[in-house]
Structures are given as C-alpha cells and as structure tokens.
N, C-alpha and C positions, 0 to 999 in steps of 0.2 A: 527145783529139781530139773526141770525145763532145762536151764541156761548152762548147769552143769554136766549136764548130760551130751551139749553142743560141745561146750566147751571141750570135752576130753576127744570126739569125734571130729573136732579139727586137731585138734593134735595129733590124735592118730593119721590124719590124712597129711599134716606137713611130715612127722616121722617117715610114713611108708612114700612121699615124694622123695624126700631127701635120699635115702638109701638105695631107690632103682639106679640112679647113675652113678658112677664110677668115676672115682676122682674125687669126693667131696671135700669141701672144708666147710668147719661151723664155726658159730664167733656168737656174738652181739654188736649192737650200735646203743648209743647212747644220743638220743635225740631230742634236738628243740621243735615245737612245732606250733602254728600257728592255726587253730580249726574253727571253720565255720561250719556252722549245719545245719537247715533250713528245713521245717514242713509245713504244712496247711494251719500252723496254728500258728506259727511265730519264725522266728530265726534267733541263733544261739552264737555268739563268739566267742573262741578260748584264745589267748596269746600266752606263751611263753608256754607250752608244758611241755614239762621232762617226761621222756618216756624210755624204755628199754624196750629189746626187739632180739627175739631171737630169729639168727639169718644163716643161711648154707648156701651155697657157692657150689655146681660143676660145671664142668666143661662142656661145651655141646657137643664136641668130637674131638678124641688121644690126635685128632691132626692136625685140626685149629684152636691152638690155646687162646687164640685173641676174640672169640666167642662162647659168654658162660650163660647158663640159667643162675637165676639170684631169685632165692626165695625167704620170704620174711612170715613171722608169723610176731604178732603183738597186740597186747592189748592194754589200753586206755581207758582210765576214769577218770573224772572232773565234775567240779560240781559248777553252776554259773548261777549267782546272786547278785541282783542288783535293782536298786527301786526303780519305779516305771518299766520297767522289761519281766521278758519271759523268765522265769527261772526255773532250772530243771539239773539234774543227775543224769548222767550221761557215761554208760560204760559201752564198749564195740571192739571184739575182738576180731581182729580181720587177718588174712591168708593175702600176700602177693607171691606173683611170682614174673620175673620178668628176665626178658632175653638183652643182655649186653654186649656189646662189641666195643673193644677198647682198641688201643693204637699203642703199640709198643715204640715208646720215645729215647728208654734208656732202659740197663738193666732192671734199674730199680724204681723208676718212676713210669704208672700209664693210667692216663686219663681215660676216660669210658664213658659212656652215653648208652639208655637201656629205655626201654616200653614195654610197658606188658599190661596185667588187670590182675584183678583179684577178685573175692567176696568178703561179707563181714556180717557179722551179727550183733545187734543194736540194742539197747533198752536204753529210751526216755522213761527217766525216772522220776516221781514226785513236783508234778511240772504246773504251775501257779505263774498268776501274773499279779505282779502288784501296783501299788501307785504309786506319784510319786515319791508322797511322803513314807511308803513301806507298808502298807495297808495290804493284806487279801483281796485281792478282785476278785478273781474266778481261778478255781482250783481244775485241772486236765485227768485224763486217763493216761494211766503210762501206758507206752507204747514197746513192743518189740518187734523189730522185721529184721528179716535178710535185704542185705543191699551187695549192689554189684559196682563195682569203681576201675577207673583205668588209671594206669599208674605210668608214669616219666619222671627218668633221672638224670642226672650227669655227674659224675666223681670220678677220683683219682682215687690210686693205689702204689702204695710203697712196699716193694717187694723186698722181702726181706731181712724183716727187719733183726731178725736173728732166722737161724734156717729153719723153712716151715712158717713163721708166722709172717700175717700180712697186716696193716694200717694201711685206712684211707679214711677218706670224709666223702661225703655225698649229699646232692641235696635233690630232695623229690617233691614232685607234685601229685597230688592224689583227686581225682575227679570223680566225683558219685554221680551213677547213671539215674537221675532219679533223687526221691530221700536219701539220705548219707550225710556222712561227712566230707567235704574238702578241706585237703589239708596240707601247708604245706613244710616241709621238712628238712632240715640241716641238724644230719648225721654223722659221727666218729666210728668209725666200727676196726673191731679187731676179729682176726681170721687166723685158727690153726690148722 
C-alpha cells in the first residue's frame, strides 16, 4: 500500500511539472542500461536492461529555444541471482529533471549536453547470500529508502522528422548521493 501510494504521488508531481511550462512536448525513450547499486550489506550489478521512460521537454524561455528543461519519470525492476554473491529484487521508480543547452548545427540536426538531479524510491527486495555452490547463507531484511542522485547527459536531436515530431538518442549518467543506484544509460526517444 506504501509503495503505491508513492508511486501515484510522483506521478502526480511529474504531471503537475510538466504542464506549469508552456511549450511542452511528451514522448518515451527506450533504453539500455547498465546498474550498479551498493549498500552496507553487499553490491548488486545489472547489465543490459531494457527499460521505458516516460519524458517531457519545455523550453526555458519563448526567446531562447536552444535551452530546455527535460524531465523523465521511470521505473525499473530486476531481479539479480547468482551463486556466491548477493542476490536481491530490485524495483526504483525515480523523477529527473534536467536543464540542457543544445547547439543548433543545422535545421534538422542539434546535439545537446544537459545536468541536473533527481529523487527515487527503492525497495531491496528478498535479499540472501548464497555459496558457491547455491546454498542459503544468510537471508537480509528488505529494504526501502528515498535516494537522491545527479544526473548528466549528452544527445542529439533530429528535428523534424515529420512536423511536430522529434528523434534523438542520448546517453546519461546517473550518480546516487549515498545508497542508490548508478546507472548508466543509452537512450532512443521520440517526442510529439
């Protein structure tokens, strides 16, 4: 009840960001990413997961189109098994948001470079160590916290690609102040 309860109160807070500025566009990304995430009991590696990401795009000012706010909102689960190591369930729905400035090259091609942060809400789930041969060691408490992370990107953007919509790729780094995930990520997104 807890987690569903976060959950719909960050959605309501990326909805009501999205809608104060003027200008908006919304889309997805479709991403690869590669996470580590470390606490006082172990450390955890995911490579390769696909994820989805809902994102909106405005402008910081009707005068300079070549600076946006980019706001993402997504959430991830994975599960990590493997003998000798920690193994744990792992869901975190997190909020970025970040300010980019891009460089208009051509009508239709501009690369971008963006920094900003975010928060995220955690649950280590069902979290055991085993041996090597796959045995029970020691069984954990699951855990839930808020974490707070800084977020850096750089991508491009193809304008235009019919009128109104955008394509680009991007690829970000995500850094936890603390517990968290780091993660890092190469994304496709499309924007109407």
């Amino acid at each position: 009840m807890r987690g569903s309860t976060q959950l719909v109160l960050l959605i309501i807070l990326f909805c009501n960001v999205t809608i104060v500025f003027a200008e908006s566009r919304y889309g997805a990304t479709v991403s690869l990413s590669d996470i580590d995430l470390s606490d006082d009991i172990g450390a955890v590696r995911k490579n390769d997961l696909v994820s989805l990401t809902a994102i909106s795009t405005q402008l910081f000012s009707r005068n300079n189109k070549d600076i946006r706010y980019w706001h993402e909102l997504s959430y991830q689960k994975f599960e990590n098994s493997a003998n000798g190591a920690l193994n744990q369930t792992t869901r975190s729905l997190s909020l970025d948001t970040q300010l980019q400035a891009s460089l208009s090259l051509s009508k239709w091609f501009r690369p971008y470079v963006g920094a900003g942060g975010g928060f995220s809400f955690n649950d280590y789930l069902e979290r055991y160590d085993t041996s090597p041969s796959g045995f029970l060691t020691k069984k954990y408490d699951d855990k839930n916290f808020w974490g707070v992370h800084s977020v850096f990107a750089i991508g491009f953007s193809l304008k235009r690609i019919r009128p109104g919509w955008y394509l680009g790729g991007t690829y970000s780094y995500k850094a936890s102040l603390g517990d968290g995930l780091n993660e890092q990520r190469l994304s496709i997104y499309f924007l109407i």
